[in-house]
C-alpha positions as CSV (number, residue, x, y, z in Angstrom):
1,X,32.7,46.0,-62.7
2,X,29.5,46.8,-60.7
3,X,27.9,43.9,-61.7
4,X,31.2,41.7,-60.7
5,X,31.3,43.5,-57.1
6,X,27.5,42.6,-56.7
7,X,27.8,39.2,-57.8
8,X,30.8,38.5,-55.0
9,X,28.5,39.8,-52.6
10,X,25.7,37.8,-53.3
11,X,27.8,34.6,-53.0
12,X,29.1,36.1,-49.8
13,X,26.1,36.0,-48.1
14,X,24.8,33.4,-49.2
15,X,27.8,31.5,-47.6
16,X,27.0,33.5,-44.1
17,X,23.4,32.9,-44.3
18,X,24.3,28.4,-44.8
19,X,26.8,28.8,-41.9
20,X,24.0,30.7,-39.4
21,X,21.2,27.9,-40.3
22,X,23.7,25.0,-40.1
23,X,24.6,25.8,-36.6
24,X,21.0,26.9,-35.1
25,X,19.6,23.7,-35.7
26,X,17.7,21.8,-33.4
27,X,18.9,18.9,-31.4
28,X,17.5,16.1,-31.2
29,X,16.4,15.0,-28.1
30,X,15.8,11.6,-26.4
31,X,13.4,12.8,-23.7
32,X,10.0,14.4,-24.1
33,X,6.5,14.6,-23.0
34,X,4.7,11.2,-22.1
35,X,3.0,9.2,-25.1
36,X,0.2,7.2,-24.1
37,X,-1.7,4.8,-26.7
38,X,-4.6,2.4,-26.3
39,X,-6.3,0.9,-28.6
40,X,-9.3,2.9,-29.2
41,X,-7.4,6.4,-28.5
42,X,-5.2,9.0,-30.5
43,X,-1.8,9.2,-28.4
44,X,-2.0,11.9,-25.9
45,X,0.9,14.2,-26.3
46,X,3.6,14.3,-29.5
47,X,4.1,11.3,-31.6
48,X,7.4,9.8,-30.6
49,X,10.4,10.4,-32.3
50,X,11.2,8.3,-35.5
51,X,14.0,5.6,-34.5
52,X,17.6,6.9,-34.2
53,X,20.8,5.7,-36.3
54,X,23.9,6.2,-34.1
55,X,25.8,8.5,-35.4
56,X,29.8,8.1,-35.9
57,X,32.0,9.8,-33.9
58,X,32.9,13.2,-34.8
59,X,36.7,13.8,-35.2
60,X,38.6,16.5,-33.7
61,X,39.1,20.0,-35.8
62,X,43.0,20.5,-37.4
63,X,43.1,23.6,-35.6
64,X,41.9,24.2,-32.3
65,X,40.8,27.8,-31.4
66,X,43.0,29.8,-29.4
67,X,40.0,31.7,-26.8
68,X,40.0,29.9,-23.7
69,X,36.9,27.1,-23.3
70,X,34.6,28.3,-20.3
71,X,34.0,25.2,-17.9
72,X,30.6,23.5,-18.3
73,X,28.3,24.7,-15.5
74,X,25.9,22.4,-14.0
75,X,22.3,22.6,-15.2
76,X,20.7,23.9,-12.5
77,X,22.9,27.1,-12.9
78,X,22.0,28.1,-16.6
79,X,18.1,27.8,-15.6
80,X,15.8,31.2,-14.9
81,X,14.8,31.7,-11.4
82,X,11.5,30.3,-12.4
83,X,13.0,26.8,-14.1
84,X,15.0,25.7,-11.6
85,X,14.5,22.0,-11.0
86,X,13.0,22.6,-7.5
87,X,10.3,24.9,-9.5
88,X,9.8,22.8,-12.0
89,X,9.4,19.7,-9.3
90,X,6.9,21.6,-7.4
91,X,4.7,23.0,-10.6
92,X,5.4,19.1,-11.8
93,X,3.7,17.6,-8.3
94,X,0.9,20.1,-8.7
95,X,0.0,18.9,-11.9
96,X,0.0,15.4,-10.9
97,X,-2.6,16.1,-8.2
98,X,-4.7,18.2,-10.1
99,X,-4.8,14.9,-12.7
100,X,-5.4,12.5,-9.5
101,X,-8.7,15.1,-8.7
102,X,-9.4,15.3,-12.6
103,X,-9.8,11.1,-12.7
104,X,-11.3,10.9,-9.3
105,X,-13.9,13.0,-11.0
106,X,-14.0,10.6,-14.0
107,X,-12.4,13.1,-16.2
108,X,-9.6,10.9,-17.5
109,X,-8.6,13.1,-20.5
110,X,-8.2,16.0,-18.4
111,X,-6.0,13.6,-16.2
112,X,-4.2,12.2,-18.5
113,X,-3.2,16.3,-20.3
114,X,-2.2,17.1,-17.0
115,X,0.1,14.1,-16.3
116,X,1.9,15.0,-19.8
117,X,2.2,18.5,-18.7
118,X,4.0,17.5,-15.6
119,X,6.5,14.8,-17.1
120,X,7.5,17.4,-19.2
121,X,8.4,19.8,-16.5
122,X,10.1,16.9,-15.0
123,X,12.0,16.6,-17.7
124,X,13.2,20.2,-17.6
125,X,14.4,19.8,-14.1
126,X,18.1,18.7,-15.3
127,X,20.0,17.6,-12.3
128,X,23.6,16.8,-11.5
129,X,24.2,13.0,-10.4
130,X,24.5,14.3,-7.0
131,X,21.9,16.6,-6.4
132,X,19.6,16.0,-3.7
133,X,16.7,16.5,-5.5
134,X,17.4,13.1,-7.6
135,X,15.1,11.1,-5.4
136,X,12.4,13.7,-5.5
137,X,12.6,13.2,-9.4
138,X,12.6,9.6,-9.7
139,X,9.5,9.5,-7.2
140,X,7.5,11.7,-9.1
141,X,8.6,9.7,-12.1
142,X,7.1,6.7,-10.9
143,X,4.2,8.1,-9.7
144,X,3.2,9.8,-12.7
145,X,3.7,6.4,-14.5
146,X,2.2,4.6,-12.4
147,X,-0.8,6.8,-12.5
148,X,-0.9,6.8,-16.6
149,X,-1.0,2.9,-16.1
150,X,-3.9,2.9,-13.4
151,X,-5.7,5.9,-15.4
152,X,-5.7,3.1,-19.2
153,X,-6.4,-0.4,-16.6
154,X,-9.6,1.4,-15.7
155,X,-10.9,2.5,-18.6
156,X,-12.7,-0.8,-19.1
157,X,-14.8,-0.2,-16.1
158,X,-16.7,2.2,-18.7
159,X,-17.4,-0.8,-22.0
160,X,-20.0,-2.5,-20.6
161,X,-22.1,-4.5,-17.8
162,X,-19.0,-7.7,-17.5
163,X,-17.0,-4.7,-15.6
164,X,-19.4,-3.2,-13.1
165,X,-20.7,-6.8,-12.0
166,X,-18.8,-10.1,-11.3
167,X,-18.8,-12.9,-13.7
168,X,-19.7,-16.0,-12.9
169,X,-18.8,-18.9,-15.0
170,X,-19.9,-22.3,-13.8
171,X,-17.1,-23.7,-15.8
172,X,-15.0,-27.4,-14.8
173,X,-12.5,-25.7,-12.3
174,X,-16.0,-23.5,-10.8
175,X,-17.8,-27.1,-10.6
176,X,-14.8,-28.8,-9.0
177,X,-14.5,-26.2,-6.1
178,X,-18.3,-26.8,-6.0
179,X,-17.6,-30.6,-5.4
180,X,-14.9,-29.9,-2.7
181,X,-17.6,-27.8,-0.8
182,X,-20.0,-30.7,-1.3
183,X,-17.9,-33.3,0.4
184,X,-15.1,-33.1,2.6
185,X,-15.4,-29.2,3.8
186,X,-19.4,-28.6,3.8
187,X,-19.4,-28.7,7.8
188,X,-17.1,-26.2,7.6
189,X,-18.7,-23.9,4.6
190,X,-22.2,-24.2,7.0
191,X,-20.3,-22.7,10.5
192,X,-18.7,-20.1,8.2
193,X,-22.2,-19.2,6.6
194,X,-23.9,-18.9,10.4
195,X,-20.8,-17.2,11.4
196,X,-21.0,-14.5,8.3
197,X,-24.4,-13.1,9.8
198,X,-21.9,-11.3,12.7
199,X,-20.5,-9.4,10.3
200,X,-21.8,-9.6,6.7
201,X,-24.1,-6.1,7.2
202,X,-21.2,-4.3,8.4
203,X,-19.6,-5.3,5.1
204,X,-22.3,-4.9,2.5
205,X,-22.4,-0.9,4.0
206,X,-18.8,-0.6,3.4
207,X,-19.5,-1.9,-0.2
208,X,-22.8,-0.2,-0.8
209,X,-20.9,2.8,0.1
210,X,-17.9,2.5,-2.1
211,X,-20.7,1.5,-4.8
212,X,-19.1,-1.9,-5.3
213,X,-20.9,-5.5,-5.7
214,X,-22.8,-7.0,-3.0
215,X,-21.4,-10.5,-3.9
216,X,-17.9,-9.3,-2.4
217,X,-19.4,-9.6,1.1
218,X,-18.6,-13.4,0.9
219,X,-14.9,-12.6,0.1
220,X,-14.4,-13.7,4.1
221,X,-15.8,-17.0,3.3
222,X,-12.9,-17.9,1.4
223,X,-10.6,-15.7,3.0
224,X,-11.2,-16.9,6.8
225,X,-14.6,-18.6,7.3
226,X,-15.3,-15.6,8.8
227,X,-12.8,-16.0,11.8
228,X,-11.9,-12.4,12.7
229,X,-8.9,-14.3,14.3
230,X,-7.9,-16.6,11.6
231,X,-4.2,-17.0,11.2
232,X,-2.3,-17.9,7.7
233,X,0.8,-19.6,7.8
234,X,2.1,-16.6,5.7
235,X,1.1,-14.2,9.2
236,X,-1.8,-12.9,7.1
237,X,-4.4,-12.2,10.0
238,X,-8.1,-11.5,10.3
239,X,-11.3,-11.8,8.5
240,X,-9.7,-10.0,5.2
241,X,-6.2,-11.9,5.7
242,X,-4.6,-8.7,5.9
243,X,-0.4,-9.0,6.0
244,X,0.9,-6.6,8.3
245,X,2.6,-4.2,5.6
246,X,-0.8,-4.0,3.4
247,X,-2.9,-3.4,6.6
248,X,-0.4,-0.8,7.2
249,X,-1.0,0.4,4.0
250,X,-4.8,1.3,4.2
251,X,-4.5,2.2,7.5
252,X,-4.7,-0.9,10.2
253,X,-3.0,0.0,13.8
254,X,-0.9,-2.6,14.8
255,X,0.9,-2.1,18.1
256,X,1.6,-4.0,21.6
257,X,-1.9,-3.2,22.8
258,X,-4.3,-3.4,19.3
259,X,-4.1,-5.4,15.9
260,X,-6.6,-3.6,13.3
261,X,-6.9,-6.5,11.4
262,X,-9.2,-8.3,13.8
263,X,-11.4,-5.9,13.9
264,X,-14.3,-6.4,11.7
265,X,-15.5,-2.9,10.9
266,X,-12.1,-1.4,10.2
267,X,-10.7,-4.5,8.4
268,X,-13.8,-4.2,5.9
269,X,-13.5,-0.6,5.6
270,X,-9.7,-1.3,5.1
271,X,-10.5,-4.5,2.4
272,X,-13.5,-2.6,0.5
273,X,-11.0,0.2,-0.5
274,X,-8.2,-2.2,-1.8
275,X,-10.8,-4.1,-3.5
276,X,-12.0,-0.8,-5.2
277,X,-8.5,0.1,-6.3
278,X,-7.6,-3.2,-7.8
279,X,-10.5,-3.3,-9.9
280,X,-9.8,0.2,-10.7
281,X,-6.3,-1.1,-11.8
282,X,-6.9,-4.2,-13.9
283,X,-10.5,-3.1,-14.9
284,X,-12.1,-6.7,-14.0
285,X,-13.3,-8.1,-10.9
286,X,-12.2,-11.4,-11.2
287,X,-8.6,-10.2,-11.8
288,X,-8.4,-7.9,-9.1
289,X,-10.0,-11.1,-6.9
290,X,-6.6,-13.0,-8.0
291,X,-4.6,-9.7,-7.0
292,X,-6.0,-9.5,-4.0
293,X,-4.9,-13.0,-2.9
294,X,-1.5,-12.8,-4.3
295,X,-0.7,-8.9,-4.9
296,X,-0.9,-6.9,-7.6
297,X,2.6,-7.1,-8.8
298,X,2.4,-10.8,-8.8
299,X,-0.8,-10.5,-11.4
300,X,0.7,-8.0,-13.5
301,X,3.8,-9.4,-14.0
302,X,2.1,-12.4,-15.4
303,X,0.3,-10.5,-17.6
304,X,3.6,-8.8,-19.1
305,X,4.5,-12.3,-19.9
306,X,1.7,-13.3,-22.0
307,X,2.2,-13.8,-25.1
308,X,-1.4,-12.0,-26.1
309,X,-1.8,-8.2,-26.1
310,X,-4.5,-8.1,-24.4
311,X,-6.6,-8.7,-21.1
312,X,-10.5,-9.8,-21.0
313,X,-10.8,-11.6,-17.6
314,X,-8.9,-13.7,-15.0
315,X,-9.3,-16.7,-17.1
316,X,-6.6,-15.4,-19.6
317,X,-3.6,-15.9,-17.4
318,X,-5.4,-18.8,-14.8
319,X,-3.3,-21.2,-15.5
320,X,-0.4,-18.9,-15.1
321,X,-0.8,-17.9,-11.2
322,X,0.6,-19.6,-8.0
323,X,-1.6,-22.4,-7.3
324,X,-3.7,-21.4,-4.1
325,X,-4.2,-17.9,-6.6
326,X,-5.9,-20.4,-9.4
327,X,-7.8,-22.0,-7.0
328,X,-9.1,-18.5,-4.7
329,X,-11.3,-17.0,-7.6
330,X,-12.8,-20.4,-8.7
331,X,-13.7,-21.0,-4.7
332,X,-15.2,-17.8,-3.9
333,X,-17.6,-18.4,-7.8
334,X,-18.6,-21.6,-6.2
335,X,-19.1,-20.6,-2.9
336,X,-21.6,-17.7,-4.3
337,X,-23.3,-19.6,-6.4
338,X,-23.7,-21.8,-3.6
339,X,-25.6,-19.3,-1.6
340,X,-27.5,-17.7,-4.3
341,X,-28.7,-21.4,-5.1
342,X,-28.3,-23.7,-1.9
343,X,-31.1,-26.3,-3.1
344,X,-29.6,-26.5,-6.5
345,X,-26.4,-28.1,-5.5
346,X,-27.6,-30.3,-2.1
347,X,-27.4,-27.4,0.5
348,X,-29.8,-26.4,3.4
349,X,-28.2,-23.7,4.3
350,X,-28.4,-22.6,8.3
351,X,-29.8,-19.6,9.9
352,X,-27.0,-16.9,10.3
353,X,-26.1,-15.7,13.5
354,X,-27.8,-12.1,14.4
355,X,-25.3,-8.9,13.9
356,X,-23.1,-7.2,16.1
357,X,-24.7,-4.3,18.1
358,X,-23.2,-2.4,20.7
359,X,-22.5,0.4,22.1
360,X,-19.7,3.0,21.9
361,X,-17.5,4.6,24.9
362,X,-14.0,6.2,25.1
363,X,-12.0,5.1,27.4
364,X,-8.6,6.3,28.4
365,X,-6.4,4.2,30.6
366,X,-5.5,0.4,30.5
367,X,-7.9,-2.1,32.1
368,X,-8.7,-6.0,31.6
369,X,-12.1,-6.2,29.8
370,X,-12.9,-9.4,32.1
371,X,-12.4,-6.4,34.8
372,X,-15.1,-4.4,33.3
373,X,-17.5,-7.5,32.4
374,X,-17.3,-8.2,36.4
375,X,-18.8,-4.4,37.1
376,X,-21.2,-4.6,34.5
377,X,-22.4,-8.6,35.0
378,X,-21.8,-9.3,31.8
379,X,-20.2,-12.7,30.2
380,X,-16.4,-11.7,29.5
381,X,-16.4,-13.5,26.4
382,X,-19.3,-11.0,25.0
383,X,-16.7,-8.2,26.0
384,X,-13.8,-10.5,23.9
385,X,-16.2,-11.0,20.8
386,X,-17.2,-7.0,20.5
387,X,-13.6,-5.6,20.4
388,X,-11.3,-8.4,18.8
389,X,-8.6,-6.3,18.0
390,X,-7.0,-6.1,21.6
391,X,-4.5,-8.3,21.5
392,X,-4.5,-8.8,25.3
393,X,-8.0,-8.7,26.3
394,X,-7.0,-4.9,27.7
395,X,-7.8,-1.3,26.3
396,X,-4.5,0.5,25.8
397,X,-3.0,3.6,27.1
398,X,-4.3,6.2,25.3
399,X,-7.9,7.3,23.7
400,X,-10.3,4.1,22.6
401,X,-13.4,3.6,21.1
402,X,-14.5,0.3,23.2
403,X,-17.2,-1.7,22.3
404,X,-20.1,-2.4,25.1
405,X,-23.2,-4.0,24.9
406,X,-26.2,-2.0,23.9
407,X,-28.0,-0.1,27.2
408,X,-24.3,-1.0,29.0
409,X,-23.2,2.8,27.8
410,X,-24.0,4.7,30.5
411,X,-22.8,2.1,33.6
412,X,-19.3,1.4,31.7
413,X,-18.7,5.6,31.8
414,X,-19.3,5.2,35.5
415,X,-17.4,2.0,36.3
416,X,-14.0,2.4,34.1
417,X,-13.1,5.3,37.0
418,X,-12.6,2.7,39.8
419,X,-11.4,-0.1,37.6
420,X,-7.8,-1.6,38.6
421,X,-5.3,0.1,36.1
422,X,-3.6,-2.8,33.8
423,X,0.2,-2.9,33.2
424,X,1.1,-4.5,30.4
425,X,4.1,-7.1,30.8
426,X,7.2,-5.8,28.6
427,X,7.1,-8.7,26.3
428,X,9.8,-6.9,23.4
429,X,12.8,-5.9,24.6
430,X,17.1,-5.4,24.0
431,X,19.7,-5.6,25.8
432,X,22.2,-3.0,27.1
433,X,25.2,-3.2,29.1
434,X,26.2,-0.7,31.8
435,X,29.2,1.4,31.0
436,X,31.0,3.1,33.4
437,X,29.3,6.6,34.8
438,X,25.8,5.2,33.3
439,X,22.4,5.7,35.4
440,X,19.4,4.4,34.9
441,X,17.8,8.0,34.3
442,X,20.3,8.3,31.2
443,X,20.0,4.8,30.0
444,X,15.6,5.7,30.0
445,X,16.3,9.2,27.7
446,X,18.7,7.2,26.1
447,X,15.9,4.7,24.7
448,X,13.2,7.2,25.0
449,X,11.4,4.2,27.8
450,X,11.4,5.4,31.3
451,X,13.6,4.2,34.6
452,X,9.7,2.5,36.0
453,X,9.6,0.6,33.0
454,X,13.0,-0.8,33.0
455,X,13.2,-1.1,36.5
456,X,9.7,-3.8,36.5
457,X,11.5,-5.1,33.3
458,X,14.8,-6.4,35.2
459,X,13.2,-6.5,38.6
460,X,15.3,-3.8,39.9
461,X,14.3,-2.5,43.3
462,X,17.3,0.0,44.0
463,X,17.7,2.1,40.8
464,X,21.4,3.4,41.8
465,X,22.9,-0.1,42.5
466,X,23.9,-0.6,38.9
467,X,26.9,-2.3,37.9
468,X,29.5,-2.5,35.2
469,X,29.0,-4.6,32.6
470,X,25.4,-5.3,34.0
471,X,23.2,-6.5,31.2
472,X,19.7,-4.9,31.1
473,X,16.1,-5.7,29.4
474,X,15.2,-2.5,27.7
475,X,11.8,-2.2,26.6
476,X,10.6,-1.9,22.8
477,X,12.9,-2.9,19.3
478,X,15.9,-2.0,18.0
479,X,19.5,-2.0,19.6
480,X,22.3,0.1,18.9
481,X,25.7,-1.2,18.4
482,X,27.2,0.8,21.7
483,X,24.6,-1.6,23.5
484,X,26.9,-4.5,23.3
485,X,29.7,-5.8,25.1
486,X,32.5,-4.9,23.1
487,X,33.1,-8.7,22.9
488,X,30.0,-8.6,20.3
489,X,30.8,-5.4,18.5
490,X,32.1,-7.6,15.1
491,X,30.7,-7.2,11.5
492,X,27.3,-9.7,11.5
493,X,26.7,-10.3,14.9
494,X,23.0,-10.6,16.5
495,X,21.9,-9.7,19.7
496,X,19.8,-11.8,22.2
497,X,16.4,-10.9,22.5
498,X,13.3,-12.1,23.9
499,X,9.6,-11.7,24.1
């Protein structure tokens, strides 16, 4: 009888013991640390997850149980003071940028252990739909990504000598650029060689300094002809052809009174560092030369499409690119081995021009440089070619480095004090119509301009003789929709404006 009771007991748990390990086990999850694989690495993190069946829908139980069901709560409530999602962002971002100083210091598998670290703490931060934090998420997302991506694309740089130099293949599309510079546009590869000695030493130290090749100095040939005013029909400007956004992006003023791109030193300062990170992205010079002319985006997209799995050089994926991209990295090969060889294809190449030098002084108030060229008895134009980025031959409102001839240091300090002050015309503007009970003094606070400015704008000489429905020039963009005449208030309308 003993035996019996024993042996129903056994059974008994036995059955409690299957139920406790049925339910307790682990779920499978979709989302985990990043995986990262080359082709001469172990994955860094956990092997991914074996591929998932579906599985079928899970019907209802007969009986339902009778204890109330607590409502779900959101994620962010179930988490410890120290998980929650804003945490977990922050310790996330840290990470990151402790990886970003790990690479910068060559360490890439230190980087890339720290960028697994914080996706998975990303991961952890489970947000509603809602949540305000979303954004923040999906940022660092992308940046960690993108960082994985850059961290693999440089690796390269590391094989061998093809990566820390640039190739040059005299191959048939080389030789035919060759050709083009031996006929119809040699006069023109001769000014641009004279004009290059402005400029080329202020260049090579950028490069020499970012430790990149010397050759790239004659990126401008291609680029520009070395005209630190050269205009593109796409509104690329300058010696680098820097569009507005990308100038923007590494750091080029543009405003009413300067345009950064014209300016030789911080252009190449601003072109040397793009360079450096697009080679540090595709790992080959000649690729990041195609990037450069046609953005990165452009180049990798076209290398997603290949049908090979792998990269070498720009030559994979010529054929590939945007016409005037195909042709850029074969001009500049030819143009080099031009230089490095004149005699060997027909050239006698000129003697450059000599280099910039000047002078530095701060100035702080607007004045016409042919102002200051009068006090000093210099030519104007000498004043012009030293600071190209003012737009309107003026130095602007506020603190500036201007160039002045060498020995002209001292006499510019002295004569900038009782030079005529330069106002700038108002050449970008909105309109604004007068409401009843408006001044001027509100309409200036209004647009953050002042009641001079609009006043010279609209040639106003009595500030209170406004009138309703007036329509006034309001310095600087943007309009808001109260602006209008309530004739123009409808969905898709565009206001006049003039420069």
């Amino acid at each position: 009888m003993i035996d019996k009771r024993f042996s129903v007991l056994l059974v008994a748990f036995g059955l409690i013991f299957w139920a406790c390990s049925s339910s307790q086990k682990p779920k499978t999850g979709l989302e985990g640390p990043i995986v990262v694989t080359s082709a001469d690495q172990k994955p860094v993190g956990p092997p991914a997850p074996p591929e998932l069946e579906p599985l079928p829908p899970q019907e209802k139980p007969a009986v339902q149980p009778e204890m109330p069901v607590e409502p779900e709560r959101p994620a962010e409530d179930l988490l410890t003071e120290q998980e929650t999602p804003s945490v977990l962002l922050d310790e996330a971002l840290n990470l990151y940028q402790e990886a970003v100083s790990a690479w910068e210091k060559g360490e890439n598998d230190a980087a890339l252990k720290s960028l697994d670290e914080a996706y998975s703490l990303m991961l952890k931060a489970r947000l509603q739909p809602d949540s305000p934090l979303m954004q923040e998420k999906n940022d660092l997302r992308l940046l960690i990504a993108q960082r994985v991506q850059q961290i693999y694309a440089s690796r390269p740089v590391i094989a061998g000598d093809n990566h820390k130099t640039i190739p040059l293949d005299e191959n048939k599309d080389v030789l035919d650029e060759i050709a083009s510079f031996q006929k119809g546009e040699k006069k023109l590869f001769l000014e641009a060689y004279q004009r290059s000695g402005h400029y080329r030493e202020i260049i090579l130290d950028e490069l020499r300094r970012e430790g990149l090749p010397e050759e790239l100095s004659w990126l401008p040939m291609i680029e520009s002809w070395f005209k630190v005013k050269a205009l593109s029909p796409a509104r690329a400007l300058g010696p680098w052809q820097f569009i507005s956004s990308t100038g923007y992006r590494f750091g080029l003023r543009r405003d009413r009174y300067v345009d950064e791109r014209m300016d030789p030193v911080k252009s190449s300062r601003a072109a040397v560092k793009y360079l450096g990170e697009l080679h540090s992205f595709f790992g080959d010079w000649t690729t990041a030369l195609a990037a450069y002319n046609c953005g990165e985006a452009r180049v990798q997209n076209t290398i997603r499409t290949q049908r090979i799995n792998h990269l070498d050089n720009f030559w994979d994926l010529y054929r590939q690119l945007p016409v005037e991209t195909a042709r850029f990295v074969p001009r500049f090969i030819a143009a080099v081995l031009i230089i490095n060889n004149p005699e060997k294809y027909g050239f006698s190449l000129p003697a450059p021009f000599p280099p910039m030098q000047y002078e530095t002084v701060t100035v702080r108030m607007p004045f016409k440089l042919a102002s200051l060229a009068a006090r000093l008895g210099v030519d104007p134009a000498e004043m012009t070619f030293l600071n190209p980025e003012l737009r309107q031959e003026s130095t602007p409102n506020y603190d500036y480095p201007l160039r002045v001839p060498v020995g002209a240091a001292e006499r510019t300090t002295l004569a900038v004090n009782d030079l005529p002050k330069w106002i700038p015309p108002e050449s970008e503007y909105s309109w604004h119509y007068v409401k009843g009970g408006e001044t001027l003094g509100a309409i200036a606070r209004r647009y953050r301009t002042s009641v001079a400015a609009i006043q010279r704008l609209n040639g106003i000489r009595n500030p209170r003789a406004l009138r309703i429905g007036q329509r006034l020039k309001i310095p600087g963009r943007g309009l808001a929709a109260s602006s209008l005449p309530p004739s123009a208030r409808t969905p898709g309308s565009v206001a006049a404006a003039g420069k």
